[in-house]
Backbone atoms as SQL, in Angstrom:
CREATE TABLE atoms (id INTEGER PRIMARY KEY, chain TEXT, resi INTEGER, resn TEXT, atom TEXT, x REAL, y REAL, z REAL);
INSERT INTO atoms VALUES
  (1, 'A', 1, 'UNK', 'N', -11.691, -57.034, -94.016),
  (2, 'A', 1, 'UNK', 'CA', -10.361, -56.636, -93.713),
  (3, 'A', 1, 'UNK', 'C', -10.410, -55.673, -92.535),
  (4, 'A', 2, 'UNK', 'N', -9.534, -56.093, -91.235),
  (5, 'A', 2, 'UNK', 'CA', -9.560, -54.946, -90.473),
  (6, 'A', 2, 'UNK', 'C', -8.068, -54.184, -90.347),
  (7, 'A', 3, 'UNK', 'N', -8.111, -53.174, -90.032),
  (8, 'A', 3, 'UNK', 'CA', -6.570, -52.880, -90.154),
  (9, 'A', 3, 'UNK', 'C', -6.715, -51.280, -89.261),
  (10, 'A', 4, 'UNK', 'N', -5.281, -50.728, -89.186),
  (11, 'A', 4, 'UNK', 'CA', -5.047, -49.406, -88.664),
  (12, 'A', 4, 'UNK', 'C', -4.053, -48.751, -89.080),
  (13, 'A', 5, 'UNK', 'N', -2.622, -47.689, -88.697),
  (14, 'A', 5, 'UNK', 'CA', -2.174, -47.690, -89.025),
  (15, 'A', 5, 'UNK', 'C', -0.853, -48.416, -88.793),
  (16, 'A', 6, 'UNK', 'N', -1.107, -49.390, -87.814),
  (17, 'A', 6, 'UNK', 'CA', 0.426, -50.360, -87.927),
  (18, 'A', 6, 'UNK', 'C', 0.058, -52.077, -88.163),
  (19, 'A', 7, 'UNK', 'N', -1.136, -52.114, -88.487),
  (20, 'A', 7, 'UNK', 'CA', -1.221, -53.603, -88.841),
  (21, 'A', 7, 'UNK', 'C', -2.048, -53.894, -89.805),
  (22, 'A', 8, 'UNK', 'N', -2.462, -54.813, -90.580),
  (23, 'A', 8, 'UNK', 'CA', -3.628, -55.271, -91.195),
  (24, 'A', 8, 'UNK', 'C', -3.808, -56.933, -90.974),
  (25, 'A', 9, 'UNK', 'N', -4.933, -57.031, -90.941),
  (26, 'A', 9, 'UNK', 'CA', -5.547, -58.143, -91.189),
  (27, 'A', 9, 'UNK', 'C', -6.631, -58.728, -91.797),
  (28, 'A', 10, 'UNK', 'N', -6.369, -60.006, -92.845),
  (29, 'A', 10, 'UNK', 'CA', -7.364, -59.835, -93.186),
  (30, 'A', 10, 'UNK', 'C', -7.985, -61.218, -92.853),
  (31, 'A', 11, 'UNK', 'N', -9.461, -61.348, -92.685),
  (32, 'A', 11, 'UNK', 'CA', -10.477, -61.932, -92.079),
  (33, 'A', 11, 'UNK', 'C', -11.474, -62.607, -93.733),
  (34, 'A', 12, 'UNK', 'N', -11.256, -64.060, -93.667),
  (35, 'A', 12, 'UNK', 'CA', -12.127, -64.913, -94.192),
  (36, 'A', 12, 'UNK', 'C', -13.287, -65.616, -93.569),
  (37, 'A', 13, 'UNK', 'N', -14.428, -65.409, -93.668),
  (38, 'A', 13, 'UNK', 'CA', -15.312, -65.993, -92.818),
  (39, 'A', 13, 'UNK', 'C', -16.350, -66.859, -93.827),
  (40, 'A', 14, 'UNK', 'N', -16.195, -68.550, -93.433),
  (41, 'A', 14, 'UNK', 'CA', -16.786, -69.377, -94.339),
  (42, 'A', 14, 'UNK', 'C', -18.247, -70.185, -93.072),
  (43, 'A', 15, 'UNK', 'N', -18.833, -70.452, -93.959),
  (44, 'A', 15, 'UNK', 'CA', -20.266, -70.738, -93.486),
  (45, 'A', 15, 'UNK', 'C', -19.711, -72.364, -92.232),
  (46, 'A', 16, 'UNK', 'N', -20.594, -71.988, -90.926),
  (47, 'A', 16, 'UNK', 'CA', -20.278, -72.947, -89.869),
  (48, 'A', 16, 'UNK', 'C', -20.711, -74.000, -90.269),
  (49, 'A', 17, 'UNK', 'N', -21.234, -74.379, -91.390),
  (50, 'A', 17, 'UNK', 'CA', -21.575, -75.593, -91.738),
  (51, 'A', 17, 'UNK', 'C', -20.222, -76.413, -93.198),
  (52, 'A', 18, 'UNK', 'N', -19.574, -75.895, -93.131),
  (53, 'A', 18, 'UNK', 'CA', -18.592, -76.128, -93.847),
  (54, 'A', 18, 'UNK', 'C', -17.811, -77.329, -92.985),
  (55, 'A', 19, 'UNK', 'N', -17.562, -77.698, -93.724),
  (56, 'A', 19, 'UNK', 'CA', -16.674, -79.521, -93.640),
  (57, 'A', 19, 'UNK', 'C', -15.403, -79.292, -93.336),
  (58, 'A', 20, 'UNK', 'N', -14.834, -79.384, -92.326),
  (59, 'A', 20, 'UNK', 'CA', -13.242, -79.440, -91.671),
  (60, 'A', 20, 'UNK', 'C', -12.407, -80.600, -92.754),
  (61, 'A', 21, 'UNK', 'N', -13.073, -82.098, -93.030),
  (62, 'A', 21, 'UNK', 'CA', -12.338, -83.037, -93.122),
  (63, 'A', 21, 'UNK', 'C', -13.503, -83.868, -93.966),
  (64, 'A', 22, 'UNK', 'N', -12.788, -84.741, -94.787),
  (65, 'A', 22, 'UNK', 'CA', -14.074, -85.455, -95.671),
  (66, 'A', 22, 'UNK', 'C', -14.199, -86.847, -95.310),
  (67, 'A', 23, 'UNK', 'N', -15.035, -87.483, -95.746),
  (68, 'A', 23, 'UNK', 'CA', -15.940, -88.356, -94.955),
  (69, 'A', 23, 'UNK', 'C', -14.580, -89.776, -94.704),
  (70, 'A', 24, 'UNK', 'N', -13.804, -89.418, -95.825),
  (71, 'A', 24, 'UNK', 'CA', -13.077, -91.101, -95.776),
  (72, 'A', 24, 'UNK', 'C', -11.990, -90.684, -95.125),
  (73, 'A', 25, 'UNK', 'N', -11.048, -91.500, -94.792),
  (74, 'A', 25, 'UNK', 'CA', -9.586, -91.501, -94.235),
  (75, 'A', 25, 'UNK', 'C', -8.388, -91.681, -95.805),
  (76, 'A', 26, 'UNK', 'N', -7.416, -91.351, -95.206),
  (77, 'A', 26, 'UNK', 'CA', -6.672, -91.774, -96.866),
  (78, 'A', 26, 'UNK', 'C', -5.488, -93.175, -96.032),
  (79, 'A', 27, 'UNK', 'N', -4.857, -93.271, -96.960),
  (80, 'A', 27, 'UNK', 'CA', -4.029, -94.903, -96.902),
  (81, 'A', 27, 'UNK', 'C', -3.371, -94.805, -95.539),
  (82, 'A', 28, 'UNK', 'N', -3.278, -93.402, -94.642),
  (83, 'A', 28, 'UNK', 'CA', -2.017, -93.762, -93.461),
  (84, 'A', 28, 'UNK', 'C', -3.562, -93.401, -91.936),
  (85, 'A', 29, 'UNK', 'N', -4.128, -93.772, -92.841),
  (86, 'A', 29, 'UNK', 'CA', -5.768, -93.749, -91.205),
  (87, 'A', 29, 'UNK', 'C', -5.789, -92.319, -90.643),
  (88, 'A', 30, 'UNK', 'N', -5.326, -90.933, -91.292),
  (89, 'A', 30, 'UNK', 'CA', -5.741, -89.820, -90.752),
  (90, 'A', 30, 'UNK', 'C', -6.270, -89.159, -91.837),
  (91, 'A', 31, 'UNK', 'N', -6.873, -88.065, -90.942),
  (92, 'A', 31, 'UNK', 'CA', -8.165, -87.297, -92.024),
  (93, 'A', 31, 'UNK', 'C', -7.366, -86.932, -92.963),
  (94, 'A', 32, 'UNK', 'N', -8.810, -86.627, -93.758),
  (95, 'A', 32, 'UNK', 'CA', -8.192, -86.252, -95.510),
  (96, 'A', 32, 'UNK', 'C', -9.196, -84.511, -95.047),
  (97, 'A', 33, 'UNK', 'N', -8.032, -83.624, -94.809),
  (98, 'A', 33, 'UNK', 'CA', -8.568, -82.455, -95.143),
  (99, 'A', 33, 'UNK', 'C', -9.845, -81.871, -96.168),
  (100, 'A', 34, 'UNK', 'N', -11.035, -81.287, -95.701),
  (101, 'A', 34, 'UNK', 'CA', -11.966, -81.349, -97.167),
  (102, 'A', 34, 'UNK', 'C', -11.437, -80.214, -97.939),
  (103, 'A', 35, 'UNK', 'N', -12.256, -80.283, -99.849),
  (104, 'A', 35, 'UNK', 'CA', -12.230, -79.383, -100.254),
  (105, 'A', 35, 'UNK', 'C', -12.252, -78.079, -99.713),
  (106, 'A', 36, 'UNK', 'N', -13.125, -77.878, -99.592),
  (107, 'A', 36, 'UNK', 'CA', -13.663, -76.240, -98.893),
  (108, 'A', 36, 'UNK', 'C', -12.771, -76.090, -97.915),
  (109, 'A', 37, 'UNK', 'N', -11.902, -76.815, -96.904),
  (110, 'A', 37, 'UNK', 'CA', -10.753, -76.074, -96.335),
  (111, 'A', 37, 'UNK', 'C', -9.855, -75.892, -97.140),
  (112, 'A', 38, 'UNK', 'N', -9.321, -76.569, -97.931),
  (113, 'A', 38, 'UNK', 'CA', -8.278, -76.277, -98.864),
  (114, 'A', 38, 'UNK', 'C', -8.038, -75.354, -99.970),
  (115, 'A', 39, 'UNK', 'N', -9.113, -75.291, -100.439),
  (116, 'A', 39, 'UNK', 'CA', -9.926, -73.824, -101.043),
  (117, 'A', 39, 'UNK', 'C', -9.496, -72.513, -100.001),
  (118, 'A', 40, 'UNK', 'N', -10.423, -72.268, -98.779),
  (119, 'A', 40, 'UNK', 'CA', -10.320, -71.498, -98.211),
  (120, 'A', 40, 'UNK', 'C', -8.722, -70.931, -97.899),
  (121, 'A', 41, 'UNK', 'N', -8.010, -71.812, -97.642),
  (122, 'A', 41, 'UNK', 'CA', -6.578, -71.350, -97.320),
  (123, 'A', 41, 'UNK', 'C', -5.776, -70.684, -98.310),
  (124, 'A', 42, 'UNK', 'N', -6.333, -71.571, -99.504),
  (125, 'A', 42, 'UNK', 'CA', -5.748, -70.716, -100.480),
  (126, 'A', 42, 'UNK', 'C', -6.199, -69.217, -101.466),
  (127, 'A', 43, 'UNK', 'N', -7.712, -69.228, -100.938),
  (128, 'A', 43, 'UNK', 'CA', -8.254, -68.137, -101.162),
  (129, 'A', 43, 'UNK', 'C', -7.770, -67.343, -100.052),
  (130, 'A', 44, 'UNK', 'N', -7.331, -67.112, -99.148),
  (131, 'A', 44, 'UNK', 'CA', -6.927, -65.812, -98.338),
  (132, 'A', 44, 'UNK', 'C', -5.519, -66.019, -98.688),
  (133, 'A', 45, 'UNK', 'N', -5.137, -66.953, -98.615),
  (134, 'A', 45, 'UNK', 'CA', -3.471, -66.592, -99.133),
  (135, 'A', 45, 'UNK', 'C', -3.451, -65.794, -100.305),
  (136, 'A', 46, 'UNK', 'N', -4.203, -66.113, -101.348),
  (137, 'A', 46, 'UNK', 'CA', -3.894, -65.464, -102.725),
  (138, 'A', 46, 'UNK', 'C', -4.687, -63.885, -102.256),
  (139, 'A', 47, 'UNK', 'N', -5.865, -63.688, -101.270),
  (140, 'A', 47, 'UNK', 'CA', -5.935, -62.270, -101.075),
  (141, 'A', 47, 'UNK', 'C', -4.667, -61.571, -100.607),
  (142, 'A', 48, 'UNK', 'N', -4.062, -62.406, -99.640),
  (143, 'A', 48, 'UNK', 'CA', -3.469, -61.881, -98.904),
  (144, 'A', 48, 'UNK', 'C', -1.883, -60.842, -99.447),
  (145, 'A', 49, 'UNK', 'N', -1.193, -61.715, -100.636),
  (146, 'A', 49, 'UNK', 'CA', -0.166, -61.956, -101.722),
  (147, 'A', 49, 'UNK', 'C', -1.300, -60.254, -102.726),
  (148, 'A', 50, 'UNK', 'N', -2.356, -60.522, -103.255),
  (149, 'A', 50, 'UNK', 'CA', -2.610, -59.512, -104.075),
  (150, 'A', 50, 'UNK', 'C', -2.666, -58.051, -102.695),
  (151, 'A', 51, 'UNK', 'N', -3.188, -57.859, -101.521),
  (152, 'A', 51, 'UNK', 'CA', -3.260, -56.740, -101.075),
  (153, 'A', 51, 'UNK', 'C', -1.594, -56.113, -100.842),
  (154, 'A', 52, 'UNK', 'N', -0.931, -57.252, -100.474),
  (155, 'A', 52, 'UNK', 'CA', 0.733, -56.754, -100.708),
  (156, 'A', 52, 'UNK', 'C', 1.557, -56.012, -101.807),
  (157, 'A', 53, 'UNK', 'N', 1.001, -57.185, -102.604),
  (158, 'A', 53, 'UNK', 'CA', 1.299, -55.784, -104.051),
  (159, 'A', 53, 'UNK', 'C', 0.637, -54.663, -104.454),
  (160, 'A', 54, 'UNK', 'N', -0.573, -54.455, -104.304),
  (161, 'A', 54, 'UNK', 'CA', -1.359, -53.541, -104.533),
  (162, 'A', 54, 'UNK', 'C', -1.262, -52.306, -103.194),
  (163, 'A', 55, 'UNK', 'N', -0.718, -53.146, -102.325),
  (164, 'A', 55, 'UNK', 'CA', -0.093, -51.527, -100.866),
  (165, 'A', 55, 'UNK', 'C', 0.814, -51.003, -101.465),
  (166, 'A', 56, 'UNK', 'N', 1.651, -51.407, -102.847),
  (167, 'A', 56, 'UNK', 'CA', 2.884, -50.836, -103.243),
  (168, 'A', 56, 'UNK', 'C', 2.451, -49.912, -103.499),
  (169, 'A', 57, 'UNK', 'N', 1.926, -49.411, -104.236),
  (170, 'A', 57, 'UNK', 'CA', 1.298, -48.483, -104.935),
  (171, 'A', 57, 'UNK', 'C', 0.317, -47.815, -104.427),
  (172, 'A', 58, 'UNK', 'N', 0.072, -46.428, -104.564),
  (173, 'A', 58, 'UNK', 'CA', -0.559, -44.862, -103.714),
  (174, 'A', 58, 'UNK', 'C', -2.268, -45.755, -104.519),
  (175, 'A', 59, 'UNK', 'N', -3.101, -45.827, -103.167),
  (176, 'A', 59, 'UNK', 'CA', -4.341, -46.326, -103.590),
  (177, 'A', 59, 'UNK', 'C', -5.108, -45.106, -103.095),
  (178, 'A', 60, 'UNK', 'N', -6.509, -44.954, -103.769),
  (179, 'A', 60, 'UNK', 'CA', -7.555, -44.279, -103.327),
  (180, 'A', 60, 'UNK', 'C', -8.969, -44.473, -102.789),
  (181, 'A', 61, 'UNK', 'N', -9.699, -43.773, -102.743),
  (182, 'A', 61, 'UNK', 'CA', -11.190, -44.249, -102.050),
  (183, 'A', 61, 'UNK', 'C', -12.109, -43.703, -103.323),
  (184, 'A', 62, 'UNK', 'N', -13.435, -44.523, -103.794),
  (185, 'A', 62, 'UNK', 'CA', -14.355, -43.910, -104.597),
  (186, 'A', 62, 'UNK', 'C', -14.486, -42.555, -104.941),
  (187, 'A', 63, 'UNK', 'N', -14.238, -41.766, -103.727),
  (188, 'A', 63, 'UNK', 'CA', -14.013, -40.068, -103.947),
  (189, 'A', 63, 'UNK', 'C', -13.005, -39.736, -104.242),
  (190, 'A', 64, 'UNK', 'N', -11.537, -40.808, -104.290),
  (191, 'A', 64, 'UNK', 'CA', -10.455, -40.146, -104.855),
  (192, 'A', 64, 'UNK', 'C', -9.812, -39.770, -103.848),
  (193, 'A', 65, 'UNK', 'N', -10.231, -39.742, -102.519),
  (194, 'A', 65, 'UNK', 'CA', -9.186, -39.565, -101.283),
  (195, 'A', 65, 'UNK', 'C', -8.241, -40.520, -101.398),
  (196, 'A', 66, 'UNK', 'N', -6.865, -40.294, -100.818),
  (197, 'A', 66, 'UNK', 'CA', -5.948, -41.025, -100.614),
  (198, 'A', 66, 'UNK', 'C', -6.170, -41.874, -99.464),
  (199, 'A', 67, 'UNK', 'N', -5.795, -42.712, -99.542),
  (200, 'A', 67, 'UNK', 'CA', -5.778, -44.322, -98.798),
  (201, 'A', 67, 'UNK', 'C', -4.640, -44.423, -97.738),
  (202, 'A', 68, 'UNK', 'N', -4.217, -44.007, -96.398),
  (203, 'A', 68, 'UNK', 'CA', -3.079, -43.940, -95.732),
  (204, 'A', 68, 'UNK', 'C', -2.500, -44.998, -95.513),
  (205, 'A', 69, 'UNK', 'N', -3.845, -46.081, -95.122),
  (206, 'A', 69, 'UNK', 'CA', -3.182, -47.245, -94.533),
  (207, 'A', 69, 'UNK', 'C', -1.901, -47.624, -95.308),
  (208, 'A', 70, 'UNK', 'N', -1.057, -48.246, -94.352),
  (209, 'A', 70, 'UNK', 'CA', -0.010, -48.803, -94.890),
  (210, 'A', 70, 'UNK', 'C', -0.361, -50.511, -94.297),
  (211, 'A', 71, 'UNK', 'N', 0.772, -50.921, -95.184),
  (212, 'A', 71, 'UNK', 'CA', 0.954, -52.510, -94.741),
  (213, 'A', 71, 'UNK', 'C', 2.229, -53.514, -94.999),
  (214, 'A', 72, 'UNK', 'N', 2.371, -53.701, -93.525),
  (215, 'A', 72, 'UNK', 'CA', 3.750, -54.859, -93.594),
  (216, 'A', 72, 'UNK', 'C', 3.243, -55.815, -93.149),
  (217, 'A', 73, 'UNK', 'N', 3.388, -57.418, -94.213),
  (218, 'A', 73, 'UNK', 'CA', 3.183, -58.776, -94.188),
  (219, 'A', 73, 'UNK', 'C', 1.826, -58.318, -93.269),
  (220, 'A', 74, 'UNK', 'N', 0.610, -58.601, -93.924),
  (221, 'A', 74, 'UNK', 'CA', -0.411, -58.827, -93.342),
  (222, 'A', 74, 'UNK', 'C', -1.085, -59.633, -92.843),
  (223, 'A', 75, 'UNK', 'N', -1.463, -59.900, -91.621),
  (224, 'A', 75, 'UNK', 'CA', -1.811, -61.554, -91.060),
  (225, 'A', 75, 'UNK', 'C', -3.035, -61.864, -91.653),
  (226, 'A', 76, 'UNK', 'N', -3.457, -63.152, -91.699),
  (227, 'A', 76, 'UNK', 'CA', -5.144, -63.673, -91.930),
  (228, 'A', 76, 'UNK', 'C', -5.552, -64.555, -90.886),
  (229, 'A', 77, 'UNK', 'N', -6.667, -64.364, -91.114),
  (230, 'A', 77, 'UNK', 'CA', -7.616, -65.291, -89.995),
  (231, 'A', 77, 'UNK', 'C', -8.594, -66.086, -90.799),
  (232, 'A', 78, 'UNK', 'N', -8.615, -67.001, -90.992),
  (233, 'A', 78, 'UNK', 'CA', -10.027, -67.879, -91.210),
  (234, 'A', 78, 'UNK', 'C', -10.707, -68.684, -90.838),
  (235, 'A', 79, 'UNK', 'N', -12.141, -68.279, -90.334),
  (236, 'A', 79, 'UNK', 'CA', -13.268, -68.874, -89.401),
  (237, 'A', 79, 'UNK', 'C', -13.607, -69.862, -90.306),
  (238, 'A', 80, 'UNK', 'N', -13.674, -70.759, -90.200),
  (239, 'A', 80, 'UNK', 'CA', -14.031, -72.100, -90.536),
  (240, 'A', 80, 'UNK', 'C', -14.598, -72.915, -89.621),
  (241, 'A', 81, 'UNK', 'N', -15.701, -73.972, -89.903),
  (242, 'A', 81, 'UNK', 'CA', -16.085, -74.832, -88.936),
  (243, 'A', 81, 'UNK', 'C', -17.079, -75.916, -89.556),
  (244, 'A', 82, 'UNK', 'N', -17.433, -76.695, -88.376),
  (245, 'A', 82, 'UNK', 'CA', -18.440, -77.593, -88.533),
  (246, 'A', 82, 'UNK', 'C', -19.661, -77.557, -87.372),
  (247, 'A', 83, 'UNK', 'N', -20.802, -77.094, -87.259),
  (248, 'A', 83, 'UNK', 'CA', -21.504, -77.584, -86.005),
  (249, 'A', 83, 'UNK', 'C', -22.488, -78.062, -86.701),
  (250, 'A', 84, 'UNK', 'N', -22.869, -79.092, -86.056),
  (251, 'A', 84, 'UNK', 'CA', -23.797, -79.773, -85.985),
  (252, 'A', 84, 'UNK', 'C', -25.691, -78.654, -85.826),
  (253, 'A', 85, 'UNK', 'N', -26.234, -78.883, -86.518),
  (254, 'A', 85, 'UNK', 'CA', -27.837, -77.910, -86.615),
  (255, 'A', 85, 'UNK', 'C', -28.622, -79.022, -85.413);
């Protein structure tokens, strides 16, 4: 997660060997999105949905310091890919 005090973002980073699209086509001849992207999107969405509710509320640090950051609608990013080894 990177953030400051007027933005956050948070950052999913999945292994470059991860599958964009799976091996077959479906009935209309375009890719069939793979698992592991579809996963991924919805794993930062659902981070994304829990850090929103959880900014509601006064958070702290292991020592009990208060937590300033704030956060409105936080963007995500997720690195995903395929290269070839």
């Amino acid at each position: 997660m990177l953030g400051d005090n007027n933005f956050t973002v948070i950052v999913e980073l999945k292994r470059p060997d991860t599958a964009l699209f799976e091996t077959d086509k479906n009935r209309s001849e375009s890719w069939r999105l793979s698992r592991d992207l579809t996963y991924a999107v919805s794993q930062i969405l659902t981070q994304k949905a829990e850090w929103e509710i959880k900014s509601e509320t006064k958070q702290f640090t292991e020592s009990g310091q208060p937590i300033s950051q704030s956060t409105v609608d936080p963007k995500t990013i997720l690195i995903i890919g395929h290269r070839p080894i």
